[in-house]
FINUNU-21699 format. One record per residue (C-alpha): residue in three letters; x, y negated, z negated; residue number from 1. Coordinates in steps of 0.02 Angstrom, whole numbers, padded with zeros to 5 digits, m for minus. Example, Ala and Ser with C-alpha at 12.3 -4.5 7.8 and 13.67 -1.06 7.14 Angstrom:
ala 00615 00225 m00390 1
ser 00684 00053 m00357 2
//
This chain:
unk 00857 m10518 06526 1
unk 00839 m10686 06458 2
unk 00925 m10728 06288 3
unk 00954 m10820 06148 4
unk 01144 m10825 06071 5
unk 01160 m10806 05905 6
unk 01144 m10987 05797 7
unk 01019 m11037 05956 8
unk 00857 m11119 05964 9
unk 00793 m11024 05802 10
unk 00874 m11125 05702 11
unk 01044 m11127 05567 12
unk 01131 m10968 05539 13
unk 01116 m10905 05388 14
unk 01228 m10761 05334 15
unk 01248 m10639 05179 16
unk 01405 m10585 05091 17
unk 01447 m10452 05223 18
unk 01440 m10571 05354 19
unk 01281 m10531 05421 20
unk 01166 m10660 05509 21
unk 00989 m10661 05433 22
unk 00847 m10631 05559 23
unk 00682 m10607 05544 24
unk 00665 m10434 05622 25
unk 00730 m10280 05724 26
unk 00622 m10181 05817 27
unk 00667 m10027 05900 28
unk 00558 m09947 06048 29
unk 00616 m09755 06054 30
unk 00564 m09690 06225 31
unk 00587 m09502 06272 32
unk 00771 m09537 06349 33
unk 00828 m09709 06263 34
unk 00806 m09811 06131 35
unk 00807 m10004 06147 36
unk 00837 m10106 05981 37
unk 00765 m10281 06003 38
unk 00811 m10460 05886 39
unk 00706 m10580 05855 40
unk 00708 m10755 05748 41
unk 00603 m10911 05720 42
unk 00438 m10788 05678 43
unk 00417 m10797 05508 44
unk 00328 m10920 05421 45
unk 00472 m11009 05320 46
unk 00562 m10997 05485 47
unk 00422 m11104 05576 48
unk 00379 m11212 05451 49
unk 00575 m11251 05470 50
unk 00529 m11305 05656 51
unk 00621 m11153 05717 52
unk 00544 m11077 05868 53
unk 00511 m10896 05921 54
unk 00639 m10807 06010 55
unk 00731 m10667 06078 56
unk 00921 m10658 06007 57
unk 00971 m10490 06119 58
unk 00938 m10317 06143 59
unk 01039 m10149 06138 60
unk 01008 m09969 06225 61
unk 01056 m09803 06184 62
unk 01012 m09629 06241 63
unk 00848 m09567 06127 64
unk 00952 m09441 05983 65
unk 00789 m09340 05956 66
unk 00873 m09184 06036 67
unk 01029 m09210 05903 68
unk 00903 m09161 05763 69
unk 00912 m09375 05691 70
unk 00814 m09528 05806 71
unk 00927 m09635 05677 72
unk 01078 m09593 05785 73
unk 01027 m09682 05922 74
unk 00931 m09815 05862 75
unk 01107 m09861 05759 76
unk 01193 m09837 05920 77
unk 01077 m09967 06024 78
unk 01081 m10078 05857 79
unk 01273 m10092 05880 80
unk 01292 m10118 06082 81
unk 01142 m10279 06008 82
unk 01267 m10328 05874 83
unk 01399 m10314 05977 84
unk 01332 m10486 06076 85
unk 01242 m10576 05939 86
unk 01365 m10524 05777 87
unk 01312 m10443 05633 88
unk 01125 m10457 05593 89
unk 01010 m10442 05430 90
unk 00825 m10400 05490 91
unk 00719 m10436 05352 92
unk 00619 m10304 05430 93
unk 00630 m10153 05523 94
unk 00497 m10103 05646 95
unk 00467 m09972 05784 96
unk 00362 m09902 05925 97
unk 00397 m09718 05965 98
unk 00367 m09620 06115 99
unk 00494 m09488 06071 100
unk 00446 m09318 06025 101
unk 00324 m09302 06142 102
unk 00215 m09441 06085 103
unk 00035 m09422 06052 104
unk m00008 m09261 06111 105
unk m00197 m09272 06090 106
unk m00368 m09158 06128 107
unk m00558 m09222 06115 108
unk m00713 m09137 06118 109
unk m00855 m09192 06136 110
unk m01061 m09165 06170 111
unk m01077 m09223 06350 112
unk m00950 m09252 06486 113
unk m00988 m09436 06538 114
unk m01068 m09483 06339 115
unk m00984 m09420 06188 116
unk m00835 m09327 06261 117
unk m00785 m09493 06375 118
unk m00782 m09599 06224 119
unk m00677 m09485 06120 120
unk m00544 m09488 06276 121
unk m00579 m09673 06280 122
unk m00509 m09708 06082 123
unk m00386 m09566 06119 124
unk m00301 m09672 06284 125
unk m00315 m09842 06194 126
unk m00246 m09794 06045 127
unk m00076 m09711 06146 128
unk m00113 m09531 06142 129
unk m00069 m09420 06281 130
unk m00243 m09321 06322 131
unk m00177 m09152 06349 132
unk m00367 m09071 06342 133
unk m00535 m09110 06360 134
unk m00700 m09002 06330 135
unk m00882 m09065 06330 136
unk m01007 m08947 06216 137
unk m00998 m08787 06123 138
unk m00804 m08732 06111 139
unk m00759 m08541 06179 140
unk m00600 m08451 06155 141
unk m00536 m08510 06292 142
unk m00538 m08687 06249 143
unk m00445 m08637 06085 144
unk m00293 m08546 06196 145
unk m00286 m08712 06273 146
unk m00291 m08808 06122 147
unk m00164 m08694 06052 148
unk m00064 m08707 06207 149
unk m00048 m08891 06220 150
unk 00016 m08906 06056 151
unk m00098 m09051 05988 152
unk m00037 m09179 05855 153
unk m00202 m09236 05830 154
unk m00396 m09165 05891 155
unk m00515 m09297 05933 156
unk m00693 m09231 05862 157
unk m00854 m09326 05900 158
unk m01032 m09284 05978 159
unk m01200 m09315 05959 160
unk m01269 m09513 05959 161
unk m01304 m09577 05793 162
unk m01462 m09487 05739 163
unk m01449 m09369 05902 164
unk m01364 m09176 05896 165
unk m01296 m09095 05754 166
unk m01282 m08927 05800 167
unk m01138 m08939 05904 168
unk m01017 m09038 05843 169
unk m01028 m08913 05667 170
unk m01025 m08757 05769 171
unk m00857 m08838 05865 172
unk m00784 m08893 05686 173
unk m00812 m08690 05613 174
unk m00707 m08623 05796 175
unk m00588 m08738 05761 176
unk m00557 m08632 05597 177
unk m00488 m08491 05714 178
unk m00346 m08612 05780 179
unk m00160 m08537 05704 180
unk m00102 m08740 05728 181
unk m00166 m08867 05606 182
unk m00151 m09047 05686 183
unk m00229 m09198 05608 184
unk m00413 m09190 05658 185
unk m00519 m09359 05683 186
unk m00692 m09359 05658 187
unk m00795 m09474 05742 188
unk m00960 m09408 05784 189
unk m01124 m09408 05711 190
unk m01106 m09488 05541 191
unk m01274 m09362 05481 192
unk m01180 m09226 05474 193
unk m00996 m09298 05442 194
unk m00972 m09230 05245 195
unk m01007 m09053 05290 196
unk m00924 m09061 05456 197
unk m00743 m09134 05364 198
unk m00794 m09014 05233 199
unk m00779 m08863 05347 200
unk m00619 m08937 05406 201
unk m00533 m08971 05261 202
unk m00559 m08796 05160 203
unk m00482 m08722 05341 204
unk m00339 m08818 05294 205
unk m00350 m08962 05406 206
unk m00308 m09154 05369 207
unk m00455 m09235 05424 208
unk m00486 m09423 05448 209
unk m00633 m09494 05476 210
unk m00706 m09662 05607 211
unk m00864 m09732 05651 212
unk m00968 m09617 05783 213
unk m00870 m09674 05938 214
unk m01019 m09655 06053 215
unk m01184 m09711 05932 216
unk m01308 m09754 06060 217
unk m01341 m09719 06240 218
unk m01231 m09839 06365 219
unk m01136 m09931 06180 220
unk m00936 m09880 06143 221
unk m00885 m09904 05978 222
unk m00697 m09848 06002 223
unk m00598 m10007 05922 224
unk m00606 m09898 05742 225
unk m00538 m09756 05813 226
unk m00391 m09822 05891 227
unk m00344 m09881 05699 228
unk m00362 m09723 05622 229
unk m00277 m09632 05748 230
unk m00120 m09760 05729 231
unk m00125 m09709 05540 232
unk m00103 m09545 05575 233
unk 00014 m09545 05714 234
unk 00138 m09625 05595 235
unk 00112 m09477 05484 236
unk 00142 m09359 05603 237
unk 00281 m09430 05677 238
unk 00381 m09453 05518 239
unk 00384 m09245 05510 240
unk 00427 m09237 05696 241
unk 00593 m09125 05741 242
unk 00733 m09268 05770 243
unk 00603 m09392 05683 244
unk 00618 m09352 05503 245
unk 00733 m09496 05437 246
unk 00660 m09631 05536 247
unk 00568 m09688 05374 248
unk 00741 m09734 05306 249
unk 00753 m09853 05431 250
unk 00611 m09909 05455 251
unk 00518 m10018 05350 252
unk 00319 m10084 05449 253
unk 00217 m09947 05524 254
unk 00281 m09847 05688 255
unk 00148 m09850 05826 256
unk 00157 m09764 05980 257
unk 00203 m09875 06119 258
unk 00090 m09865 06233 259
unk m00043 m09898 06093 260
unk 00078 m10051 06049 261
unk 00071 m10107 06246 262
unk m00127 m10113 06250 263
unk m00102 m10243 06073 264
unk 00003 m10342 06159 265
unk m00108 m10360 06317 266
unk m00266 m10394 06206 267
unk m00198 m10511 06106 268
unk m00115 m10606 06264 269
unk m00288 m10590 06367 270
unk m00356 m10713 06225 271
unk m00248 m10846 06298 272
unk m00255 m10808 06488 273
unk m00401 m10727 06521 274
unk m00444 m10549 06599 275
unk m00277 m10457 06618 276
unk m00207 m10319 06715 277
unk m00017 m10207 06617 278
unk 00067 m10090 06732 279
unk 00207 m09988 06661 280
unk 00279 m09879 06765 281
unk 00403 m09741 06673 282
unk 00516 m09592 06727 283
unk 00385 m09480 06678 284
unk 00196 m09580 06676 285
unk 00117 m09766 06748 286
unk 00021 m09836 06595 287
unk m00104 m09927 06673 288
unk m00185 m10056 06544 289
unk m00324 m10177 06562 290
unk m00425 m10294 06471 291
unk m00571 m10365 06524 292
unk m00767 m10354 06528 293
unk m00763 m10364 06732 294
unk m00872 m10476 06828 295
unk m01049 m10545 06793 296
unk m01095 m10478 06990 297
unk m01008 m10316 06958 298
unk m01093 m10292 06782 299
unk m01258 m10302 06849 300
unk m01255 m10160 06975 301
unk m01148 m10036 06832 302
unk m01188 m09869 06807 303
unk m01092 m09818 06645 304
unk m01020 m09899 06506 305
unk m00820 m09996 06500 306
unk m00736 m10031 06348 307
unk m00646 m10211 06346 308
unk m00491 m10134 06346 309
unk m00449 m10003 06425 310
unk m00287 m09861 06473 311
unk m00244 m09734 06579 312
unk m00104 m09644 06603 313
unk m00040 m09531 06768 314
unk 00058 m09392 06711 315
unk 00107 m09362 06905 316
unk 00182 m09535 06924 317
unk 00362 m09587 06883 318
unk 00530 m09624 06960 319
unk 00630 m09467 06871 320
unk 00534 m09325 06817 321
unk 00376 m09343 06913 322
unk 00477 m09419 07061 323
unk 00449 m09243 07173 324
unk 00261 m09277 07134 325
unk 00258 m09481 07177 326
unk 00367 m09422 07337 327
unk 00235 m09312 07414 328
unk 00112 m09489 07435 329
unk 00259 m09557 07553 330
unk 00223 m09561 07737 331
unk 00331 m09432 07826 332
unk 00425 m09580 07922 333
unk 00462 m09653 07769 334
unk 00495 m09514 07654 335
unk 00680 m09536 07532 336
unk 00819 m09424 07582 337
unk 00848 m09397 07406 338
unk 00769 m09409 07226 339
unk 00849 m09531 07095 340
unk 00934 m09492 06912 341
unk 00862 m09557 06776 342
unk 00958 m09726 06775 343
unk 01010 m09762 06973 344
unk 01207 m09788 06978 345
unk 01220 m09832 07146 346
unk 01133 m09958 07292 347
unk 01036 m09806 07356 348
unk 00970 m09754 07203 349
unk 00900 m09911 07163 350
unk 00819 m09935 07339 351
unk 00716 m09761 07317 352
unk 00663 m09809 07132 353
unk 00612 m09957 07203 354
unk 00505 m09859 07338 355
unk 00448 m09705 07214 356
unk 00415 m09881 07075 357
unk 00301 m09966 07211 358
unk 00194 m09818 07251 359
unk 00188 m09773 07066 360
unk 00090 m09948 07033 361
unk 00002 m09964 07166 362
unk m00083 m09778 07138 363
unk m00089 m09792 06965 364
unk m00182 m09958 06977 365
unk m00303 m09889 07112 366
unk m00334 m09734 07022 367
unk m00354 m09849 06847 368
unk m00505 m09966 06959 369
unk m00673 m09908 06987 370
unk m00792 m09931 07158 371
unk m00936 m09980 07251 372
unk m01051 m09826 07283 373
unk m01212 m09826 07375 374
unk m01372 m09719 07309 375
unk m01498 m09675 07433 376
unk m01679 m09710 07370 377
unk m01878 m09708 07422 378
unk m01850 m09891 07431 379
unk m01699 m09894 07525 380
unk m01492 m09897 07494 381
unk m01452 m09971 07334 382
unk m01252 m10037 07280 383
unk m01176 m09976 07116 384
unk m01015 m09996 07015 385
unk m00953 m09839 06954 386
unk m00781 m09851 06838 387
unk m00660 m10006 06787 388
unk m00674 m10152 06846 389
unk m00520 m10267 06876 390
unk m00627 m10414 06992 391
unk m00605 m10533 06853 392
unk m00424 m10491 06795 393
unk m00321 m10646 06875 394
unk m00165 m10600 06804 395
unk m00073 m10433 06841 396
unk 00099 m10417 06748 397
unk 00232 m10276 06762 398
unk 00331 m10190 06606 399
unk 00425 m10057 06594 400
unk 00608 m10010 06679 401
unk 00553 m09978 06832 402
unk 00472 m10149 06854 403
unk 00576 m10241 06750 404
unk 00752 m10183 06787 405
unk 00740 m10160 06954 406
unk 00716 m10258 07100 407
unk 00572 m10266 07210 408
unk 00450 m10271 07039 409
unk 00341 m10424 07090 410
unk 00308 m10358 07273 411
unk 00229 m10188 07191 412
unk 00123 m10304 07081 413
unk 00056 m10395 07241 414
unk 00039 m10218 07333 415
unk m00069 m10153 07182 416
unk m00216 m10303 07231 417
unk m00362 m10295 07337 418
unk m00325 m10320 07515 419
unk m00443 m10326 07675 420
unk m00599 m10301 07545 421
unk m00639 m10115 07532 422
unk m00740 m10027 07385 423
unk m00609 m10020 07262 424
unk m00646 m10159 07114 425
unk m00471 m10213 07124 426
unk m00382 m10372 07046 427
unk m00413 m10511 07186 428
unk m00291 m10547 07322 429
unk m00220 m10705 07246 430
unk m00204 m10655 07079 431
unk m00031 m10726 07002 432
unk 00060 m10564 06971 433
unk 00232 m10598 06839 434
unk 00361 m10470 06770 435
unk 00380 m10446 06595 436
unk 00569 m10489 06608 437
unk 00627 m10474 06446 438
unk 00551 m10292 06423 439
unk 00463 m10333 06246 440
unk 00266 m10306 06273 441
unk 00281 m10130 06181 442
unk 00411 m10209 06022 443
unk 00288 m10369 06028 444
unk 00124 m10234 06021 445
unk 00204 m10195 05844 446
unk 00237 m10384 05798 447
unk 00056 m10442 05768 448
unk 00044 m10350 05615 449
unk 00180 m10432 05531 450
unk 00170 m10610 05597 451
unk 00058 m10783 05662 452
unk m00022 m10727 05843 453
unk 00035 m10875 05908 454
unk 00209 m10863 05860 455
unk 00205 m10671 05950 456
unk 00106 m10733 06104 457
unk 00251 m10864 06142 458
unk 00368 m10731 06148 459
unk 00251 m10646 06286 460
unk 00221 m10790 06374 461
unk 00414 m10835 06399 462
unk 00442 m10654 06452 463
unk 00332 m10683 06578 464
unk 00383 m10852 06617 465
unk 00213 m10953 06584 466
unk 00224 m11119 06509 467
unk 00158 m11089 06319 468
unk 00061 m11244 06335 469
unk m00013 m11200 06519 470
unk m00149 m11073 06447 471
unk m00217 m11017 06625 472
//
């Protein structure tokens, strides 16, 4: 990791009465297993104006304390093994990303499979939820078991186009009723009937929050809102979590869940590179994250509607607890004798992460991108594009431990691109593929609130080491 020493390049110390450097902020990403407290100066707005520039002072790890009943205990353990290279520091604010607790265990329902019920999962994804369930029309019993069963922190409720069906999503907001749990519900269906459907919802018992129809009109997405609302009330729930309850005192900007945070951070850095490609492989998941509106030849032969930014997450791929399941896509010759721990200790642990890493990205990215498919008409075979696509994205960057911390990152990134042509709409061959080396897109997602775009994006672009002034 690149870093700044304390006193550096954002400018004079200054320190309180206890000794304590002032900073402009702390911001702590709590994963499932650790928790990394991040420093950063030169943001603020007196701080600029002071011709300080952006930077990173240091960062500190810990194991995630959710299990010991208090997430404080480790992000005060990770905030002294940061103080313990930098000094004592004074944020003037406190921020976090969480993906402790489970994160955001989400299910959406929906009208129609490829319409209503695609756009709920698409806000869902985007915003950092964890899609645990999906239905498409009239809810049974069954589908409440499995509601019940995945143990929702928030339902995703939409259907019917903007003066379309109103039938169903009422009768799915009365079953609902039946449900023991009561999780945050988010309506954002058919704004005809939203009163009475919240009003069924909220005399079950039921917090209800409410965003534009997601899916309005035939072939338009309208999931931007959603992703907003849902952010809102993730930070409620995860303020009553088990393990999760004192964060508040530490705390003192809204928490967002980090993969929600990620997707910020790659929109707001697309604006000064162009089309982008995020691939964070975990222990557990590969985030894929993209943003772009594909290509102008591509868009003309499309067969269903892409948001501009866009997430997906593979439960089955990661380099500790879904390592079995990454294993089984290794060629027999070329299969590990062994599975890695969580954090390799020795040579040979780090050379299968590296292996289980590599085939995480590369899967994730080619399950993430859509393809070429071929209709067969009166008139003759016709091309289509069906799904994501990455054509136009010129820049592929890795985040994430796996990536990051370990070697062999970069050549993953270059595996994960088109090569010999083929159906799948891939990032191109040459497209410049970087490492987010100082692990920050996630804390930087939850910067942008708080401070100049600009300011934030520098950050990103040193991580990644791009010239701020270079653009593209």
């Amino acid at each position: 990791m690149k870093q700044t020493t304390a006193g550096g390049q954002a400018g004079a110390a200054v320190k309180d009465d206890r000794g304590a450097r002032s900073i402009d902020v702390l911001v702590a990403e709590i994963g499932s297993t650790t928790t990394v407290v991040s420093a950063f100066d030169g943001l603020s707005e007196a701080a600029r104006a002071s011709g300080a520039t952006p930077c990173l002072l240091g960062q500190g790890v810990a194991p995630t304390s959710v299990a010991a009943g208090d997430v404080t205990i480790g992000m005060n353990t990770a905030r002294a093994a940061l103080e313990a290279q930098t000094g004592p520091l004074a944020p003037v604010q406190f921020l976090a990303t969480s993906s402790a607790a489970g994160g955001l265990r989400m299910t959406v329902h929906g009208l129609t499979a490829r319409m209503t019920a695609m756009a709920a999962r698409e806000a869902a994804l985007g915003a950092g939820g964890v899609v645990e369930y999906q239905t498409a029309g009239r809810l049974r019993e069954h589908d409440l078991k499995a509601i019940e069963a995945a143990r929702p922190n928030l339902i995703m409720l939409a259907g019917g186009v903007e003066g379309g069906d109103v039938e169903t999503i009422l009768f799915n907001a009365e079953l609902l009723m039946r449900l023991s749990i009561r999780p945050i519900v988010i309506y954002g269906g058919n704004s005809a009937v939203c009163d009475e459907g919240c009003d069924i919802l909220r005399a079950a018992g039921f917090s209800v929050r409410v965003t534009p129809n997601v899916y309005p009109s035939i072939d338009q997405l309208d999931i931007v809102p959603a992703r907003a609302v849902i952010h809102d009330a993730f930070e409620e729930h995860i303020i009553h979590a088990p393990g999760m309850e004192h964060i508040g005192e530490l705390v003192t900007g809204a928490i967002l869940p980090t993969p929600g945070a990620v997707l910020v951070a790659a929109e707001r850095l697309a604006e000064t590179l162009g089309d982008v490609v995020v691939i964070d492989v975990g222990g557990a998941t590969t985030d894929v994250h993209s943003v772009t509106d594909g290509s102008i030849e591509i868009n003309a032969i499309q067969t269903e509607p892409q948001p501009h930014s866009k997430r997906t997450v593979e439960g089955d791929l990661g380099t500790y607890v879904s390592a079995a399941h990454v294993e089984e896509l290794i060629d027999a010759r070329e299969k590990p004798d062994h599975l890695p721990p969580a954090i390799p200790q020795t040579e040979d642990d780090r050379r299968v992460a590296v292996q289980l890493a590599a085939i995480a990205a590369v899967t994730g990215v080619y399950r993430h991108a859509g393809s070429l498919a071929y209709l067969y008409t009166p008139t003759g075979r016709q091309t289509v594009a069906r799904g994501r696509d990455l054509t136009a994205c010129r820049t592929v960057i890795g985040t994430g431990g796996a990536l990051t911390r370990l070697p062999g990152g970069l050549e993953a990134l270059h595996l994960s691109c088109a090569r010999n042509g083929g159906e799948r709409l891939l990032p191109p061959a040459d497209a410049r593929c970087v490492l987010d080396s100082d692990y920050i897109f996630a804390v930087c997602g939850a910067l942008f609130s708080h401070y100049e775009a600009d300011a934030v994006v520098r950050l990103m672009l040193q991580s990644i080491g791009v010239p701020a002034a270079s653009g593209v």
